[in-house]
N, CA, C and O atoms as a Maestro MAE file, in Angstrom:
{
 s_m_m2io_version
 :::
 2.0.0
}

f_m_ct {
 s_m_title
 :::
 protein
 m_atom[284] {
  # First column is atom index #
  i_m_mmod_type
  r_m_x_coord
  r_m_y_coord
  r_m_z_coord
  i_m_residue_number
  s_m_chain_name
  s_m_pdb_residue_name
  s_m_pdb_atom_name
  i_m_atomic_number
  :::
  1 25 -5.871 14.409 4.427 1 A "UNK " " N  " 7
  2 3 -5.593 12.994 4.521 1 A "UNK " " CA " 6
  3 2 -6.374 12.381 5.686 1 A "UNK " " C  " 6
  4 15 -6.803 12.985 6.669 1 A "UNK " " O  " 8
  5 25 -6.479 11.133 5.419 2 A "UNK " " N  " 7
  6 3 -7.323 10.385 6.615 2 A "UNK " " CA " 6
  7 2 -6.990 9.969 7.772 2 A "UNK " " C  " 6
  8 15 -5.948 9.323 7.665 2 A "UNK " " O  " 8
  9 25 -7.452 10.026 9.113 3 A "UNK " " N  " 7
  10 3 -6.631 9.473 10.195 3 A "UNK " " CA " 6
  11 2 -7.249 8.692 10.454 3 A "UNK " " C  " 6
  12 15 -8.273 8.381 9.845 3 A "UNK " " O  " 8
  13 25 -6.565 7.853 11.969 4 A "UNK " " N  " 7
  14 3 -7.849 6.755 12.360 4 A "UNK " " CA " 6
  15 2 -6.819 6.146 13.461 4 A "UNK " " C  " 6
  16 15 -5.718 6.615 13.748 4 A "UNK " " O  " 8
  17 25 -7.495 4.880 14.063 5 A "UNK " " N  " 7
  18 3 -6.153 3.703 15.288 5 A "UNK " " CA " 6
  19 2 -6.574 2.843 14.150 5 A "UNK " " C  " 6
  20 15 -7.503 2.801 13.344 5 A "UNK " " O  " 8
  21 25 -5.168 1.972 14.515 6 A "UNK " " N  " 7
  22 3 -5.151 0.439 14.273 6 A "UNK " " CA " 6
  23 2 -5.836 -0.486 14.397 6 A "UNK " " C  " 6
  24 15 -5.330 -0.834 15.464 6 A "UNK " " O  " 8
  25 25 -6.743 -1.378 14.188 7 A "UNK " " N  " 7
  26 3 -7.622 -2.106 14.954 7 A "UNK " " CA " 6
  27 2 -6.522 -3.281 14.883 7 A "UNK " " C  " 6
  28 15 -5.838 -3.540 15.874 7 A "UNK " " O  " 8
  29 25 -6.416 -3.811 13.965 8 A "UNK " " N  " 7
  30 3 -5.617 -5.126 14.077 8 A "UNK " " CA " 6
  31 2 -4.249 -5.046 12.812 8 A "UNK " " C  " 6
  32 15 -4.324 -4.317 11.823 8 A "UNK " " O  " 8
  33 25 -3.222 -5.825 13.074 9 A "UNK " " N  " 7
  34 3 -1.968 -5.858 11.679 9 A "UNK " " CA " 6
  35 2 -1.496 -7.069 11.532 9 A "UNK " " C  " 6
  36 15 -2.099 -7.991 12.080 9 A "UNK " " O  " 8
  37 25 -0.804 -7.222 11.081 10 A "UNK " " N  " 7
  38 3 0.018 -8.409 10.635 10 A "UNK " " CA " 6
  39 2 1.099 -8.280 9.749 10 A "UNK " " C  " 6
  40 15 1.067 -7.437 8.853 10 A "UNK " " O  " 8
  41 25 2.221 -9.166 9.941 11 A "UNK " " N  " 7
  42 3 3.438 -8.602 8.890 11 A "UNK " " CA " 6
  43 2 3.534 -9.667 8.205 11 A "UNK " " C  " 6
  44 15 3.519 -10.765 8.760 11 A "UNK " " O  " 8
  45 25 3.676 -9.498 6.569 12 A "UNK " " N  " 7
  46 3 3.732 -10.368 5.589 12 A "UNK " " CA " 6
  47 2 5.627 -10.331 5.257 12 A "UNK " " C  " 6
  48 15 6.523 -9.533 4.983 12 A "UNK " " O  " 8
  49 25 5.340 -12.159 5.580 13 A "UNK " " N  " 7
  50 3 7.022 -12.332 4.717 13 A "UNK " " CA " 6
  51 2 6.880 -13.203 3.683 13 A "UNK " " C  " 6
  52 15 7.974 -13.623 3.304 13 A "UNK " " O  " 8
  53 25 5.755 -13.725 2.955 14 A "UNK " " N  " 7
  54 3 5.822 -14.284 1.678 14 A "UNK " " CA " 6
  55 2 4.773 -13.463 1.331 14 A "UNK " " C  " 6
  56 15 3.750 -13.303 1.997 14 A "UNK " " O  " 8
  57 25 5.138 -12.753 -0.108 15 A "UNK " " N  " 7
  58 3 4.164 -11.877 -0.517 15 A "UNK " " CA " 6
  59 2 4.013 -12.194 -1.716 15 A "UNK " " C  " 6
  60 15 4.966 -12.789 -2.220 15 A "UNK " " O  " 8
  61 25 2.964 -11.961 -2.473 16 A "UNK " " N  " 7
  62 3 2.832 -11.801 -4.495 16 A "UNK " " CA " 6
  63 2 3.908 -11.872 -4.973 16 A "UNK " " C  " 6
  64 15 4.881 -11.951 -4.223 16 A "UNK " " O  " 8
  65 25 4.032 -11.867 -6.060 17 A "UNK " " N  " 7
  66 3 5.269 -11.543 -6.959 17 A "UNK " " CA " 6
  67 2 5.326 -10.117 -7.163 17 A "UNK " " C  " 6
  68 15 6.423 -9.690 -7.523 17 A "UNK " " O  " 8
  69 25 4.460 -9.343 -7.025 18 A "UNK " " N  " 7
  70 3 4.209 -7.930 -7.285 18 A "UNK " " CA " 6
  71 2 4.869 -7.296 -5.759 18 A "UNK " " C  " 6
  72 15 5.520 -6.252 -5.736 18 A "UNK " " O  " 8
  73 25 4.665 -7.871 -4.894 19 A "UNK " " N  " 7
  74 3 5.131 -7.085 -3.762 19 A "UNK " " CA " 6
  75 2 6.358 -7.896 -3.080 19 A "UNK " " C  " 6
  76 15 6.709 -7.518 -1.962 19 A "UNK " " O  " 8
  77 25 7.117 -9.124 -3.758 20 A "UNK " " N  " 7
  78 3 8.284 -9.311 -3.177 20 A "UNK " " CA " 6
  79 2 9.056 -8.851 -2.577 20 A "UNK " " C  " 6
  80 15 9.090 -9.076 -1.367 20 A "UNK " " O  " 8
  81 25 10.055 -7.960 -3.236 21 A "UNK " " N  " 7
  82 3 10.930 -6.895 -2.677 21 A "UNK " " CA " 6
  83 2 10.255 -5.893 -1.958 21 A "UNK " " C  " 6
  84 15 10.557 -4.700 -1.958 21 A "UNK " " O  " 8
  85 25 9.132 -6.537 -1.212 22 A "UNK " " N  " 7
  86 3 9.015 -5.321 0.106 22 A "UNK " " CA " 6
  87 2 8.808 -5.864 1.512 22 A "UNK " " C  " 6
  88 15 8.509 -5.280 2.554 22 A "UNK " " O  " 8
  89 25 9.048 -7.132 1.255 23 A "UNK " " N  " 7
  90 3 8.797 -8.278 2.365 23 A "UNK " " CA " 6
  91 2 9.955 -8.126 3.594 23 A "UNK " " C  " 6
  92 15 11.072 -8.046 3.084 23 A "UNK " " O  " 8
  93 25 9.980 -8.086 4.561 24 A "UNK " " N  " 7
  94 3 8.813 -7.860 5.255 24 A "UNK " " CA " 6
  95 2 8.036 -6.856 5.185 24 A "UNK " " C  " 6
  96 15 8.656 -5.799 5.068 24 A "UNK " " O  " 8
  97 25 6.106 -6.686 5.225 25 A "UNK " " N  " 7
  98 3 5.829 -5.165 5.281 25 A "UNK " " CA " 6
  99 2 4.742 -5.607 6.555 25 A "UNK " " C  " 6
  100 15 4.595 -6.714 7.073 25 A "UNK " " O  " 8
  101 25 4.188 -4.575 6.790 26 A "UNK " " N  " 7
  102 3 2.933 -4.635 7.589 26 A "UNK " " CA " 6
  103 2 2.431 -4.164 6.850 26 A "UNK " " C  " 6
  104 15 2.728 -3.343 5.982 26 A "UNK " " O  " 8
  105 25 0.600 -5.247 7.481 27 A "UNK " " N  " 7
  106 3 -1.097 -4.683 6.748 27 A "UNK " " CA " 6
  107 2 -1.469 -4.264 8.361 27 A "UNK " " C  " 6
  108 15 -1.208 -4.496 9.542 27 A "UNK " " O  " 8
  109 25 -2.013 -3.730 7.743 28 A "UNK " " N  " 7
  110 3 -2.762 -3.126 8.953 28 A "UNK " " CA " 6
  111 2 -4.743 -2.749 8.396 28 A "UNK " " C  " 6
  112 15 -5.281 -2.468 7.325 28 A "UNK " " O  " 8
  113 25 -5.158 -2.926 9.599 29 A "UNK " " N  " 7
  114 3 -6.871 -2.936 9.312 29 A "UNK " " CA " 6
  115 2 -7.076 -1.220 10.181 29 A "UNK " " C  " 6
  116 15 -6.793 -0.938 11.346 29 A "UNK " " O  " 8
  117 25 -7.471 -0.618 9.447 30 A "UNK " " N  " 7
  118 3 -7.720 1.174 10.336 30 A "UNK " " CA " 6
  119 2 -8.919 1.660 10.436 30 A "UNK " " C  " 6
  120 15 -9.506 2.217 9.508 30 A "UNK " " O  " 8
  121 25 -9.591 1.400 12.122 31 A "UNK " " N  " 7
  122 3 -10.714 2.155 12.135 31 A "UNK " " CA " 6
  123 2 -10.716 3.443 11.721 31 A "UNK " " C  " 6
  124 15 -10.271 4.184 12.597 31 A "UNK " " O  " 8
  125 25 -11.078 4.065 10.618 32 A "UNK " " N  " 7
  126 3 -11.452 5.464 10.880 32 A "UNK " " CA " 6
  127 2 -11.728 6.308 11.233 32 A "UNK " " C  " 6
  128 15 -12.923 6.167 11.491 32 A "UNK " " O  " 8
  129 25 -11.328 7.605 11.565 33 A "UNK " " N  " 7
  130 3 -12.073 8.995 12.524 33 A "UNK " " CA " 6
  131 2 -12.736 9.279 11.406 33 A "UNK " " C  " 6
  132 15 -12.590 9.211 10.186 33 A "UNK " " O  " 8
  133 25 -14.164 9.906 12.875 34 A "UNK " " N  " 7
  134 3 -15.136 10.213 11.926 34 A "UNK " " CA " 6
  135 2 -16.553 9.515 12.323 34 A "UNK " " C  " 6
  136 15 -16.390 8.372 12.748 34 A "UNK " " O  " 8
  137 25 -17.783 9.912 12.283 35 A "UNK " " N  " 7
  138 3 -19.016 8.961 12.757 35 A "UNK " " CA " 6
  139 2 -19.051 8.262 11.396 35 A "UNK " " C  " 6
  140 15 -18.777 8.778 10.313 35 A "UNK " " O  " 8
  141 25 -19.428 7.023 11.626 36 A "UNK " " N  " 7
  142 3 -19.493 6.072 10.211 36 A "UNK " " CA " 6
  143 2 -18.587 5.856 9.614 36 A "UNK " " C  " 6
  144 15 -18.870 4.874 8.927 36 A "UNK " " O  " 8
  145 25 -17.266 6.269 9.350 37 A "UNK " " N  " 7
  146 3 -16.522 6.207 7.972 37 A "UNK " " CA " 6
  147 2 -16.071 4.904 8.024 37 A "UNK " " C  " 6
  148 15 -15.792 4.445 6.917 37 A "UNK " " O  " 8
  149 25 -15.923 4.211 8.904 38 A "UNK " " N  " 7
  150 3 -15.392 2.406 8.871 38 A "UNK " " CA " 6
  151 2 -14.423 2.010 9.110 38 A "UNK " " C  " 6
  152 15 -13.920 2.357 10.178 38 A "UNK " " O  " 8
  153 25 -13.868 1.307 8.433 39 A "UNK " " N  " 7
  154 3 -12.653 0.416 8.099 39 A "UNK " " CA " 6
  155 2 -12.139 0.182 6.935 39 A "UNK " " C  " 6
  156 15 -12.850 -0.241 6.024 39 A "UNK " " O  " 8
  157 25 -10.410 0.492 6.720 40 A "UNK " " N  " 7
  158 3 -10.334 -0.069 5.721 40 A "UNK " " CA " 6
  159 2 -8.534 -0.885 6.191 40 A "UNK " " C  " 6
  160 15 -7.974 -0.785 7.283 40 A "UNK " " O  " 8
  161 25 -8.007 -1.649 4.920 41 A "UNK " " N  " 7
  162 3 -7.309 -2.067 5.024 41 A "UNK " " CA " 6
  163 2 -5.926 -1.393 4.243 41 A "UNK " " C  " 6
  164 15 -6.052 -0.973 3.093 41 A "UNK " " O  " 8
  165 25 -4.731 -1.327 4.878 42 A "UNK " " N  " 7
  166 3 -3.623 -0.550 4.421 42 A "UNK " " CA " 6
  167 2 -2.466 -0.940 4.949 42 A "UNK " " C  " 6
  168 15 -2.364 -1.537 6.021 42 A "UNK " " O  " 8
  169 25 -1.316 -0.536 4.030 43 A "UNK " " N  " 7
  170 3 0.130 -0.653 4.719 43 A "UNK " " CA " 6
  171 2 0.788 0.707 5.354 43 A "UNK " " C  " 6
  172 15 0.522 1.887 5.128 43 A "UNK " " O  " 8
  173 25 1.874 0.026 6.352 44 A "UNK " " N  " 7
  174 3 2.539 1.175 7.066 44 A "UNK " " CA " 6
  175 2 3.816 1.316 6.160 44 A "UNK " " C  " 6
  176 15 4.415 0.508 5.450 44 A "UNK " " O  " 8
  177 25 4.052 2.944 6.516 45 A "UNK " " N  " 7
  178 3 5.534 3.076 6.098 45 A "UNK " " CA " 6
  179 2 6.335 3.121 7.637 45 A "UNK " " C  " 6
  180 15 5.814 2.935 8.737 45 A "UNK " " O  " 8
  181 25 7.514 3.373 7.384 46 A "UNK " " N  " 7
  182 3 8.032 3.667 8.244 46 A "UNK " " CA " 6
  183 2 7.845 2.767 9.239 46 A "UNK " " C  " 6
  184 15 7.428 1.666 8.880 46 A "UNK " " O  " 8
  185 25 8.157 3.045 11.074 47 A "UNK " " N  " 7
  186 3 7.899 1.946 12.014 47 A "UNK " " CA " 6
  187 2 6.764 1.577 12.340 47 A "UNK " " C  " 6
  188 15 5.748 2.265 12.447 47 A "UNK " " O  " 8
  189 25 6.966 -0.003 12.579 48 A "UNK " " N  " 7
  190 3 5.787 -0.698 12.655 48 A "UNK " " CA " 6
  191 2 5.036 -0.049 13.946 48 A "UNK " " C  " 6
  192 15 5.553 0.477 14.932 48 A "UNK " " O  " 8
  193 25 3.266 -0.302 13.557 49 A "UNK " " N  " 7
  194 3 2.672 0.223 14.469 49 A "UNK " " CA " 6
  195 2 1.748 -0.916 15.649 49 A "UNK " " C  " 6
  196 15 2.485 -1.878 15.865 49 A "UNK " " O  " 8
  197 25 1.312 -0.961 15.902 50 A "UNK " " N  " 7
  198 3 0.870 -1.816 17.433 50 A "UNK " " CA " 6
  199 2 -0.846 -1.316 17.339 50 A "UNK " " C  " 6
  200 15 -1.130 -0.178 16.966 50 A "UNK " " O  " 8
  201 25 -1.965 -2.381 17.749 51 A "UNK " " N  " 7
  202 3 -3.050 -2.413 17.967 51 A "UNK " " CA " 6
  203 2 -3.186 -1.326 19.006 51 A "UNK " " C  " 6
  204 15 -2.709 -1.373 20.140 51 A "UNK " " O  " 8
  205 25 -4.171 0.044 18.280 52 A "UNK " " N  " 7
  206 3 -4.292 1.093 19.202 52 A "UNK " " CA " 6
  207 2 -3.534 2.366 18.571 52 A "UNK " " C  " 6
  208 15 -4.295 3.297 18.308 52 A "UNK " " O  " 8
  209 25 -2.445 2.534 18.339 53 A "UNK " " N  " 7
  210 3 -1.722 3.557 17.646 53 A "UNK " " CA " 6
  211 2 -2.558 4.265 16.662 53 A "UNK " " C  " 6
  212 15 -3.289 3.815 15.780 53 A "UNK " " O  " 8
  213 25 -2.321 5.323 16.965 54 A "UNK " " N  " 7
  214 3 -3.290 6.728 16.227 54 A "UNK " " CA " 6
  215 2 -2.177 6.660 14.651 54 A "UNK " " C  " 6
  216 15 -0.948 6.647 14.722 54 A "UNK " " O  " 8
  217 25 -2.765 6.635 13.669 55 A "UNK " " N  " 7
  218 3 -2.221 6.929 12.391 55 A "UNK " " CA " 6
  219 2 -2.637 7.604 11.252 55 A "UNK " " C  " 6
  220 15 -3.753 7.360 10.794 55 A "UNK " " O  " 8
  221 25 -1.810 8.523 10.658 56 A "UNK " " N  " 7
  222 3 -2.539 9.329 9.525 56 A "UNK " " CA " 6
  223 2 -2.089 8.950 8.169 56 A "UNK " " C  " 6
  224 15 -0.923 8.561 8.247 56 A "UNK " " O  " 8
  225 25 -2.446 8.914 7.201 57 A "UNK " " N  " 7
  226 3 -2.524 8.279 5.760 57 A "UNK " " CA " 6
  227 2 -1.442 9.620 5.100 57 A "UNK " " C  " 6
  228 15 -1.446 10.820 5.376 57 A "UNK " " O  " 8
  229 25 -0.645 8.900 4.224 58 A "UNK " " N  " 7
  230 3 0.979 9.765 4.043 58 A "UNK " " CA " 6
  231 2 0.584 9.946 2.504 58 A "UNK " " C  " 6
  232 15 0.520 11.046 1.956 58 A "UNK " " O  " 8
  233 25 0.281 8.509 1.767 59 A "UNK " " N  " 7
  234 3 0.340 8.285 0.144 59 A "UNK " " CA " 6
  235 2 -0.859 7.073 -0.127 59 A "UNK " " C  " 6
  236 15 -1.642 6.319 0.451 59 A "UNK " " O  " 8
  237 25 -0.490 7.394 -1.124 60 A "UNK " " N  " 7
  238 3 -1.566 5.842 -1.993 60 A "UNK " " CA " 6
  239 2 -0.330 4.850 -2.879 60 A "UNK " " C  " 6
  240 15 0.335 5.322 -3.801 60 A "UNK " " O  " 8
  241 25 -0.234 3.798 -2.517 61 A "UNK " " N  " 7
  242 3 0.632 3.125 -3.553 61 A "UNK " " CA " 6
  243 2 0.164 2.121 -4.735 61 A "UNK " " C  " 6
  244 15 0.443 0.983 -4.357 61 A "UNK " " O  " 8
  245 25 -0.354 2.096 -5.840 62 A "UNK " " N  " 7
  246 3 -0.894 0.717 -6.872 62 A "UNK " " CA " 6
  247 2 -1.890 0.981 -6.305 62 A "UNK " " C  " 6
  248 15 -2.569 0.010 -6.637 62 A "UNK " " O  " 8
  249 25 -3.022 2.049 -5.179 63 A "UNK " " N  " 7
  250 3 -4.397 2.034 -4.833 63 A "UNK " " CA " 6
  251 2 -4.262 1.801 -3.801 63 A "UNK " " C  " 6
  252 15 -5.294 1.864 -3.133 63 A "UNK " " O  " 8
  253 25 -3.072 1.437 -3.120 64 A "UNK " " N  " 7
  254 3 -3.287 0.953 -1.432 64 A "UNK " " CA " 6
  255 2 -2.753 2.295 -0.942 64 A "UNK " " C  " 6
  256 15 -1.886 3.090 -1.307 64 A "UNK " " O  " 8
  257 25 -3.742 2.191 0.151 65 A "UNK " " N  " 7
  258 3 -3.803 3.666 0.976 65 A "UNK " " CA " 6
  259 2 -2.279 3.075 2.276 65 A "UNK " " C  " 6
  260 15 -2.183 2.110 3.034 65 A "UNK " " O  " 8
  261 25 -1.286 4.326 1.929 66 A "UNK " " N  " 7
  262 3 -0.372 3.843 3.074 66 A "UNK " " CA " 6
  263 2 -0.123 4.754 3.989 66 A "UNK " " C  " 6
  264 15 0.442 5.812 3.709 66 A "UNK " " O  " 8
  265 25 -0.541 4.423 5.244 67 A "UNK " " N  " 7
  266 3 -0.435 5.055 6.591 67 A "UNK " " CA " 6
  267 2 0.673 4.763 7.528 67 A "UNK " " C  " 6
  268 15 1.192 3.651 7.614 67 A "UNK " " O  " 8
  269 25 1.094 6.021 8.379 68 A "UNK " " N  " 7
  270 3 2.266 5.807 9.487 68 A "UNK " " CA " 6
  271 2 1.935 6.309 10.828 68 A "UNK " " C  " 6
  272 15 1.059 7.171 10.885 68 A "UNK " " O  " 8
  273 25 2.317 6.037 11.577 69 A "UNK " " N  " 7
  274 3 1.949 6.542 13.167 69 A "UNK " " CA " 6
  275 2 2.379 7.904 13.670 69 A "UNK " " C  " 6
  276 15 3.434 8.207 14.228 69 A "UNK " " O  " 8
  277 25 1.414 8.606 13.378 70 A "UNK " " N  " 7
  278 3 0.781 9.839 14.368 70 A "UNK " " CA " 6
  279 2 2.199 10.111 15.267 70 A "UNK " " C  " 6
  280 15 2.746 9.303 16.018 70 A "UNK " " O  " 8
  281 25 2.516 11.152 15.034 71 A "UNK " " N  " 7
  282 3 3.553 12.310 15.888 71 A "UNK " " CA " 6
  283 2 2.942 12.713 17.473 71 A "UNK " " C  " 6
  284 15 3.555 13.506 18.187 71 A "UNK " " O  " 8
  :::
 }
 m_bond[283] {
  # First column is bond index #
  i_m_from
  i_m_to
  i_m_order
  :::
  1 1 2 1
  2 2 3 1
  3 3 4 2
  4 3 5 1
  5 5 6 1
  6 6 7 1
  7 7 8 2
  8 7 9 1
  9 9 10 1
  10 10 11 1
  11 11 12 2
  12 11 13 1
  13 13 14 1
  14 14 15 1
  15 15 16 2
  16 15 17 1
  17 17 18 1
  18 18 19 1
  19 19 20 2
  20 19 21 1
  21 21 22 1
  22 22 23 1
  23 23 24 2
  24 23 25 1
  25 25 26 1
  26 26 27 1
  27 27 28 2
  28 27 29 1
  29 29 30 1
  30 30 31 1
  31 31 32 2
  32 31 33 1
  33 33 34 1
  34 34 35 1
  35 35 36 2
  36 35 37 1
  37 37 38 1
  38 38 39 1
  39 39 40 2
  40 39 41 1
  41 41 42 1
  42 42 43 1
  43 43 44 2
  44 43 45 1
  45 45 46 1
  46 46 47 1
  47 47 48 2
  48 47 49 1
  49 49 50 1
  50 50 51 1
  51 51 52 2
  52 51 53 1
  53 53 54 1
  54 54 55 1
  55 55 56 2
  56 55 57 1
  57 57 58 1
  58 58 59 1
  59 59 60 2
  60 59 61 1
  61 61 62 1
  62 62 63 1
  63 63 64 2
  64 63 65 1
  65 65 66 1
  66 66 67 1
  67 67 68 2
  68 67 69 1
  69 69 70 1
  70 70 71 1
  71 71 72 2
  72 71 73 1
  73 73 74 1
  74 74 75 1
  75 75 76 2
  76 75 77 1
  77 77 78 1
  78 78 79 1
  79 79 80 2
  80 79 81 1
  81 81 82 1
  82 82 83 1
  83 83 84 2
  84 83 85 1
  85 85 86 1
  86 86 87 1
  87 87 88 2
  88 87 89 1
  89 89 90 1
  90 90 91 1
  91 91 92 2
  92 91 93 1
  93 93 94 1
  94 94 95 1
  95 95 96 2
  96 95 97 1
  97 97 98 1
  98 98 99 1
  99 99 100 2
  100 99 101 1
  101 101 102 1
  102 102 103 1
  103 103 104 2
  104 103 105 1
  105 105 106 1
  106 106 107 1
  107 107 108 2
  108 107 109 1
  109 109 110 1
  110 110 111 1
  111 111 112 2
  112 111 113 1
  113 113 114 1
  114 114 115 1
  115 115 116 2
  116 115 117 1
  117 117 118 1
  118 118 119 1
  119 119 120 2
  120 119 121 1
  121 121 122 1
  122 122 123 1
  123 123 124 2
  124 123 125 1
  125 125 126 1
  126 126 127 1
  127 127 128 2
  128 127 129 1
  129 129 130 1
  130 130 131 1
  131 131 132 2
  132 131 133 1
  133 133 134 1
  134 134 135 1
  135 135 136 2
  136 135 137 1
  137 137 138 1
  138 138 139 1
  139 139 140 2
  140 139 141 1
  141 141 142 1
  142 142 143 1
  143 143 144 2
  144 143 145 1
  145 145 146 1
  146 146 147 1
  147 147 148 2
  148 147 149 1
  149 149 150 1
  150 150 151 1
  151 151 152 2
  152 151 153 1
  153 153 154 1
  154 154 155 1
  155 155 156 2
  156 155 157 1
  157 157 158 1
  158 158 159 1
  159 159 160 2
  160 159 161 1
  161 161 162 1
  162 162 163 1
  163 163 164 2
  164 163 165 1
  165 165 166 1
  166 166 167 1
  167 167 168 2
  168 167 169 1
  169 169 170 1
  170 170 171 1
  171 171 172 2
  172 171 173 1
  173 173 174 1
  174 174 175 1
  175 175 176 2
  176 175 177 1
  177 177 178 1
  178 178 179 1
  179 179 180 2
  180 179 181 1
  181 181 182 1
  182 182 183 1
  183 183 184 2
  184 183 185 1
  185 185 186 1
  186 186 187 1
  187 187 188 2
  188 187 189 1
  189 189 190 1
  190 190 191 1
  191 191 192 2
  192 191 193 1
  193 193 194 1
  194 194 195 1
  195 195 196 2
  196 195 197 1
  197 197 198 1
  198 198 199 1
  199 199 200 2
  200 199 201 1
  201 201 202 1
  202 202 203 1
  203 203 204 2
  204 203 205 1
  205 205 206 1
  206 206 207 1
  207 207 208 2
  208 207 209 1
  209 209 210 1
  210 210 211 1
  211 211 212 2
  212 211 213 1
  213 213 214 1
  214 214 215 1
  215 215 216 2
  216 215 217 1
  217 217 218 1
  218 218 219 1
  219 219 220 2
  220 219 221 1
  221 221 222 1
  222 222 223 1
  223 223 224 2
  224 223 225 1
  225 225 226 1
  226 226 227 1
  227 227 228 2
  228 227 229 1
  229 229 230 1
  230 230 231 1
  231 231 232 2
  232 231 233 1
  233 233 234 1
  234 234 235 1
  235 235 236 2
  236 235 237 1
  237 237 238 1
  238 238 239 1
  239 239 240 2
  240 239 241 1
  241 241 242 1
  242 242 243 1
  243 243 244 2
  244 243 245 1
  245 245 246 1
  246 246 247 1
  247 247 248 2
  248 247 249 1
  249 249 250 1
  250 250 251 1
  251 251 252 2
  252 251 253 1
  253 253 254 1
  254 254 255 1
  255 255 256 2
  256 255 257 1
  257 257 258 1
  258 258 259 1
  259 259 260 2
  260 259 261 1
  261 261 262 1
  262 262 263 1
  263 263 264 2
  264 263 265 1
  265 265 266 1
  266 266 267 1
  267 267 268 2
  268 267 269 1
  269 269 270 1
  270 270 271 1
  271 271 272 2
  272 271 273 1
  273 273 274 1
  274 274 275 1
  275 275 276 2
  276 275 277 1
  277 277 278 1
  278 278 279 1
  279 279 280 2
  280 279 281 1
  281 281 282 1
  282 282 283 1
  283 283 284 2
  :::
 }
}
């Protein structure tokens, strides 16, 4: 699975109709470990994480990669 920090998040309380009942969630933007691998964009499970927090990727949900904060 993929790790990486936080670069930036935000918590959504009006969401799609597809993701209603999960409101509030956090997005989060995750630099990647690794030379080159980038950025991508994902939700957290579990507690919210903070700009900087080391996180590793748990599941994929509907294609969205969902990550939680590093032990």
């Amino acid at each position: 699975m993929r790790t990486g920090i936080i670069y930036t998040d935000t918590i959504v309380h009006l969401a799609p109709e597809k993701f209603a009942a999960d409101v509030p969630y956090q997005v989060v933007i995750v630099s990647l470990d690794g030379e080159g691998a980038g950025r991508l964009t994902a939700r957290i499970a579990g507690d919210n994480v903070v700009i900087g927090d080391r996180v590793r990727e748990v599941e994929g949900r509907d294609g969205i990669p969902v990550f939680q904060k590093s032990a």
